[in-house]
C-alpha positions as CSV (number, residue, x, y, z in Angstrom):
1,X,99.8,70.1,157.5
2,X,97.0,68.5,155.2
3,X,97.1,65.2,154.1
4,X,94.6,63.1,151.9
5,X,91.0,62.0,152.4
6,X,91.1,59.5,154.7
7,X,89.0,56.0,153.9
8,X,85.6,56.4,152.7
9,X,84.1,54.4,156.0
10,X,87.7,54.3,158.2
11,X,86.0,56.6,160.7
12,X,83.0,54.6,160.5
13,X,79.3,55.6,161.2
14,X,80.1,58.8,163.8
15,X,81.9,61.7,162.1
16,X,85.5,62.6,162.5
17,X,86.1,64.1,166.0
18,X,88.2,67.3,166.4
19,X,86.7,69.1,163.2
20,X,86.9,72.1,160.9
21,X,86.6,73.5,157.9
22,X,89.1,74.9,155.8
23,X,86.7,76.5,153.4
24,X,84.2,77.4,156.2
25,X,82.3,80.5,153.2
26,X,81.6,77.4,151.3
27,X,79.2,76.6,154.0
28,X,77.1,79.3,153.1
29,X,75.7,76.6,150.2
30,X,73.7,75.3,153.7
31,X,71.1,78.4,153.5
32,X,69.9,77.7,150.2
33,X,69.2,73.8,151.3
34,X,67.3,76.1,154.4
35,X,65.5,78.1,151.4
36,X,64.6,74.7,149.8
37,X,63.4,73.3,152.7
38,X,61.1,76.0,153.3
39,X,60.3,76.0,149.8
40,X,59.1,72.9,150.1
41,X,56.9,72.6,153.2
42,X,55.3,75.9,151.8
43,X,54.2,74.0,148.3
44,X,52.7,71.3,150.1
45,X,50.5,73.7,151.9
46,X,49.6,75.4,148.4
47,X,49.0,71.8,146.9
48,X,47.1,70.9,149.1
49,X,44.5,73.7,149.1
50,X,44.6,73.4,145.7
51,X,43.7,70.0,145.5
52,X,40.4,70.8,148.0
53,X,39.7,73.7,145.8
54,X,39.3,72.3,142.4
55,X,38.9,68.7,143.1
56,X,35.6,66.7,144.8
57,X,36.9,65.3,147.7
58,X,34.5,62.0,147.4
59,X,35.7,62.0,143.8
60,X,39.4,62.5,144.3
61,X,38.6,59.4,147.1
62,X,37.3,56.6,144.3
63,X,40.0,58.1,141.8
64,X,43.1,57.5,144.0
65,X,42.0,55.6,146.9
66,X,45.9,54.9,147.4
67,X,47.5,58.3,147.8
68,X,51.4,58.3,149.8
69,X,50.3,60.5,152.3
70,X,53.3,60.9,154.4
71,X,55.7,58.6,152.6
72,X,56.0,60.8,149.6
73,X,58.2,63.1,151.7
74,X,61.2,60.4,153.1
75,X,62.7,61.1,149.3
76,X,62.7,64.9,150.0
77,X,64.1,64.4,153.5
78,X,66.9,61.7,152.2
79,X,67.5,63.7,149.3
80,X,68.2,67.5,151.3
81,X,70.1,65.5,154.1
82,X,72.6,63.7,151.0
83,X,72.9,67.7,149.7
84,X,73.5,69.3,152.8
85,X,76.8,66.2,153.5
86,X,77.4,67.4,149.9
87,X,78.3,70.9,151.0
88,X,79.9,69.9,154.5
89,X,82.0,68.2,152.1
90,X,82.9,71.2,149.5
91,X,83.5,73.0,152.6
92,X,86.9,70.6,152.8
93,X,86.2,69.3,156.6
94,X,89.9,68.4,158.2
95,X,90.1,66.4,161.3
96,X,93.2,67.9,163.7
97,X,95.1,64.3,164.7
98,X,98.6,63.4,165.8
99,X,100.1,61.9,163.2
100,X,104.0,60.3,163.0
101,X,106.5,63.2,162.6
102,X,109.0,62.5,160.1
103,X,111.5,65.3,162.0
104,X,110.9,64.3,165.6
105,X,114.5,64.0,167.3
106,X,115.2,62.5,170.8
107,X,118.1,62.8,172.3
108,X,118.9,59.7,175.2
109,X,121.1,60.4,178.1
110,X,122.0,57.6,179.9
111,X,124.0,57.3,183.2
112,X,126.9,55.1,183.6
113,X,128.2,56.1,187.2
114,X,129.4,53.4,189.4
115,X,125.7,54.1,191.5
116,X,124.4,52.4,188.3
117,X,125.5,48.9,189.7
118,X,122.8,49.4,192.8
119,X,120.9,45.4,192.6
120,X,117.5,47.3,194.1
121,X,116.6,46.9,190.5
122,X,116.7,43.8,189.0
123,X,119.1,42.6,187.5
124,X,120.7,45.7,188.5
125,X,120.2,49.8,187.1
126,X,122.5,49.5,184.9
127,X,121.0,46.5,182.5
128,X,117.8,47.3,183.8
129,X,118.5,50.8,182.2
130,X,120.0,48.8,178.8
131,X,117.1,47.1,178.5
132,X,114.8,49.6,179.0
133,X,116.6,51.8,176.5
134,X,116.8,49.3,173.9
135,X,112.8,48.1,174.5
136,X,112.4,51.7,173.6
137,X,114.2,51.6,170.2
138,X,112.4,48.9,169.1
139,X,108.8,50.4,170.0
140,X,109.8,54.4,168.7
141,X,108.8,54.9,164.5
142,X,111.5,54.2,162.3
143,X,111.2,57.7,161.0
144,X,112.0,59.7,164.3
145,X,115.7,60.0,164.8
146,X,117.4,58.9,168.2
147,X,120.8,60.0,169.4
148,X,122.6,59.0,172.7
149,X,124.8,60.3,175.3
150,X,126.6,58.3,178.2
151,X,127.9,60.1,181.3
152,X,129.6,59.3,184.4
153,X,132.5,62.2,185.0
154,X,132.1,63.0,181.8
155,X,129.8,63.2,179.0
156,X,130.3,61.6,175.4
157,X,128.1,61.9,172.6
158,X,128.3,58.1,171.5
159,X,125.4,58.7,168.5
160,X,124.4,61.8,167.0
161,X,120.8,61.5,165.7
162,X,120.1,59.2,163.4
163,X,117.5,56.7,162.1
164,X,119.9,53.8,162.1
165,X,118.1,52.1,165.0
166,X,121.1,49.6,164.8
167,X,124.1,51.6,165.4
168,X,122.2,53.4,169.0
169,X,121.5,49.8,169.8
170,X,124.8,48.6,169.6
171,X,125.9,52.0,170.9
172,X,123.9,51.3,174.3
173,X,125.0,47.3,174.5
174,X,128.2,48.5,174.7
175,X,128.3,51.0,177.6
176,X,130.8,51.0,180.3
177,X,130.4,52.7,183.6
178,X,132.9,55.2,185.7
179,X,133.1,57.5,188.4
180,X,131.4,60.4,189.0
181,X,128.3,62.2,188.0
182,X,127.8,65.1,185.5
183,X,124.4,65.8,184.1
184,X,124.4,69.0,183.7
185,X,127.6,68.1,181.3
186,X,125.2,65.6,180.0
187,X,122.3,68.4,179.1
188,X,125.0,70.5,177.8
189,X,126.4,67.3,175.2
190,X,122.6,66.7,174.1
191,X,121.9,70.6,173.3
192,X,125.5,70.4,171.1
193,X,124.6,67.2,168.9
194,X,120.5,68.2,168.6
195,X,121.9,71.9,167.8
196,X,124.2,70.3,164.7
197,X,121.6,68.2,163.6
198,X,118.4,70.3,163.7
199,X,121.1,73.3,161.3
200,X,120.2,70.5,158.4
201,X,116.8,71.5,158.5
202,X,115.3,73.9,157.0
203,X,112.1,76.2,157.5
204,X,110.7,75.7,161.4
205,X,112.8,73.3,163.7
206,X,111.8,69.9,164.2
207,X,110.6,68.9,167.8
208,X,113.2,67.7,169.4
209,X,113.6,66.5,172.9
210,X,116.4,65.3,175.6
211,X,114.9,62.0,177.9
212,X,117.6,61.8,180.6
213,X,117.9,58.7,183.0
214,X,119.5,58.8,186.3
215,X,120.4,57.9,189.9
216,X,122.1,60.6,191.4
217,X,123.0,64.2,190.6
218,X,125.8,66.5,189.6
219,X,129.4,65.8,191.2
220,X,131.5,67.1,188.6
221,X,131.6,69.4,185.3
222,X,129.0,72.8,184.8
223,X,126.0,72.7,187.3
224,X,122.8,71.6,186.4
225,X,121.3,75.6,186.3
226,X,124.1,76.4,183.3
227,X,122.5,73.7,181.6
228,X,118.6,74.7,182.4
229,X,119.3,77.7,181.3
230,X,121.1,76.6,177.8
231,X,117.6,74.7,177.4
232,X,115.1,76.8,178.2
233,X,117.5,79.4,175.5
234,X,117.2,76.9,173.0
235,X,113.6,75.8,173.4
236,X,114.5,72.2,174.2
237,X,112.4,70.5,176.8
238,X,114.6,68.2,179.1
239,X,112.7,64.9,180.8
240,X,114.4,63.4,183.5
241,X,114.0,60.0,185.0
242,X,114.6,58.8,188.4
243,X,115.7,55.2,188.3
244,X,116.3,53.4,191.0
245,X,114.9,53.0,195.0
246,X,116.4,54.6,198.2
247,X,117.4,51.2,199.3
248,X,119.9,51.0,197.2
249,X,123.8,50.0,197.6
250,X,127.1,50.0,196.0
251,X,130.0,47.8,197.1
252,X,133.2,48.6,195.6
253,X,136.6,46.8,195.7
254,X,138.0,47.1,199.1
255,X,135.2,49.1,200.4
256,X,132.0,48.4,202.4
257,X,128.8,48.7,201.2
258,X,127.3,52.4,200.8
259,X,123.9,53.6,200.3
260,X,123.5,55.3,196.7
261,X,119.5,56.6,196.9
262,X,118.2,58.5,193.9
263,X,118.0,62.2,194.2
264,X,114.1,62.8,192.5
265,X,114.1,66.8,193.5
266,X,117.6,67.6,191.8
267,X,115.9,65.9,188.5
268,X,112.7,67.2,189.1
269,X,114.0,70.9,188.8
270,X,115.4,70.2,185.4
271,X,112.1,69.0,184.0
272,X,110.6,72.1,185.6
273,X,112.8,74.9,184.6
274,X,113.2,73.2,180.9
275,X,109.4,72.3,180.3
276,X,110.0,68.8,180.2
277,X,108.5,66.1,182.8
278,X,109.6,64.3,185.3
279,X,109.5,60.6,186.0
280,X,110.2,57.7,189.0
281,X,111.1,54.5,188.0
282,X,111.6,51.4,190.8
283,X,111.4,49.0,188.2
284,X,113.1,48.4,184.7
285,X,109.2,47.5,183.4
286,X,108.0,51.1,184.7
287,X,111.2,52.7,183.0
288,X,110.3,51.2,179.8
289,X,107.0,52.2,179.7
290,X,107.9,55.6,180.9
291,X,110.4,55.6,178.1
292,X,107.3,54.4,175.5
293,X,105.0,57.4,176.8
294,X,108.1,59.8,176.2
295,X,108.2,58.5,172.7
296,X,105.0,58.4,171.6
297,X,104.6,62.1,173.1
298,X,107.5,63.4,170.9
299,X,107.3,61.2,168.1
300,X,103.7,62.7,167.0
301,X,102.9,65.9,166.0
302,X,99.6,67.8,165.3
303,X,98.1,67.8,161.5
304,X,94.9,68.0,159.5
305,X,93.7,65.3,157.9
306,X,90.9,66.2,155.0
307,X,87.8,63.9,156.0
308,X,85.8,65.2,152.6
309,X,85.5,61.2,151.8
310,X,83.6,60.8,155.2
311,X,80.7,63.5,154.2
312,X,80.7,62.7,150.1
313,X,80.5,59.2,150.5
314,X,77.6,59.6,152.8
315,X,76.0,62.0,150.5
316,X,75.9,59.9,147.6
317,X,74.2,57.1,150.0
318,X,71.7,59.5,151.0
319,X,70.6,60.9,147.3
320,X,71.5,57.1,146.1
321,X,68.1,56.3,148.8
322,X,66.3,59.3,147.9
323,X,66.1,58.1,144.1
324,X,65.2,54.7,145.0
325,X,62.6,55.4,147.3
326,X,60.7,58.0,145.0
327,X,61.0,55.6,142.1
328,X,59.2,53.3,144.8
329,X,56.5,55.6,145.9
330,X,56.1,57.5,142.7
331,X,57.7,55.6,140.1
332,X,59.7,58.5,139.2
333,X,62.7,60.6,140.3
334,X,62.7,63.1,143.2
């Protein structure tokens, strides 16, 4: 993808990194600034004998006592080093960047089992993992579009992707949490509502990409394989998150305390068999920046960016020199 020149100096004094040249047989221009070049140093040579041929040396002395010498070649120099930037620039230079994708799609699965209320996160996983979530939408571009899916037993697409940044927020304000755990139900949900949304599209399919968050693992509904595999057919990278510590409890209603620890190798093997990555969490601050890195990672995609302004603007410094310096030394134009 090619965008426009960048600012003249908004890459300041070093060169673009990560560069190439769309027009790389225009760079052939660069051997005739080489045949110039020599050219030149091969005329001073035949001046020179010339001038100790033909012309009295002691003369030549009282004449022009105040010869250049060495100066009268900086205008050369400036002038073949503004031409050669000149041709780097015809050559259409492009500087490979990430820019913001206007077709990135991210698809949030949350958990809302009863393990969710576990205090070894404060306030407790389940705000922590509201906050974190909504931290996230307000950090993500406005142009990437965020869907999200609750599950506990079940899983419910509560927003299909969109850009409306209000309706997931007010989406994950108002989850509610139930029994049970089904993720790979969850996976399953996400692949459905990013499979309806990236049909609108035409041409290649945006990136798109499922960020799960959970405590536990699969209870109920389609194991977690069916789902990697329904991933992995439909190119779809899966990242899982493990939020939460292994000293955490539940208390329920009429029941004593019981340990709900979070089971990091269940979603580490989705990340791995999906191509996606896999997180820990013991904090709601790490899960918010872990859910900033995911974003940032999706939300950008690789383009070239022409840089031409970069080299041209240079050039016409460099010749801009090159005529005021011979008009200095010689009173006259290189």
């Amino acid at each position: 993808m090619n965008s426009g020149d960048t600012g003249l100096w908004s890459s300041g004094f070093n060169p673009p990194d990560n560069l190439e040249f769309l027009e790389v047989g225009r760079l052939w221009w660069l051997a005739i600034l080489g045949v110039l070049l020599v050219a030149y140093v091969a005329m001073q040579f035949v001046r020179r004998n010339a001038a100790v041929r033909f012309t009295q040396v002691k003369l030549l002395d009282k004449i022009a006592p105040e010869r250049p010498g060495w100066r009268r070649h900086i205008p050369a120099l400036f002038l073949l080093s503004g031409l050669a930037l000149a041709v780097l620039a015809y050559a259409e230079p492009a500087a490979v960047t990430e820019v913001p994708s206007e077709r990135a799609t991210i698809m949030l699965a949350i958990d809302t089992s009863l393990s969710m209320q576990a205090e070894d996160v404060t306030p407790n996983r389940f705000d922590g993992a509201k906050a974190a979530a909504t931290a996230f939408l307000d950090e993500v571009p406005p142009e990437i579009n965020i869907g999200l899916v609750s599950f506990n037993g079940i899983a419910s697409v509560r927003v299909p992707p969109t850009q409306n940044r209000a309706a997931v927020r007010s989406a994950v304000q108002s989850l509610d949490l139930g029994e049970s755990t089904a993720i790979g139900e969850a996976i399953l949900a996400s692949l459905s509502a990013l499979e309806d949304f990236i049909t609108e599209f035409e041409g290649d399919a945006p990136p798109a990409r499922i960020v799960l968050m959970s405590d536990g693992e699969t209870q109920v509904g389609r194991p977690d394989a069916v789902a990697v595999d329904a991933a992995r057919a439909a190119g779809i990278a899966v990242s899982t998150i493990a939020f939460g510590t292994d000293q955490g409890t539940v208390e329920l209603p009429g029941n004593p305390a019981f340990p709900v620890p979070v089971n990091e190798r269940a979603l580490a093997e989705i990340a791995d068999g999906t191509g996606g990555e896999f997180f820990e969490a013991a904090t709601t601050d790490e899960l918010t920046a872990i859910y900033t890195d995911i974003g940032s990672a999706v939300a950008t995609e690789e383009a070239r960016v022409l840089v031409g302004s970069w080299f041209s603007g240079r050039a016409m410094l460099l010749i801009a020199i090159a005529a005021a310096l011979s008009l200095f030394f010689s009173n006259r134009l290189p």
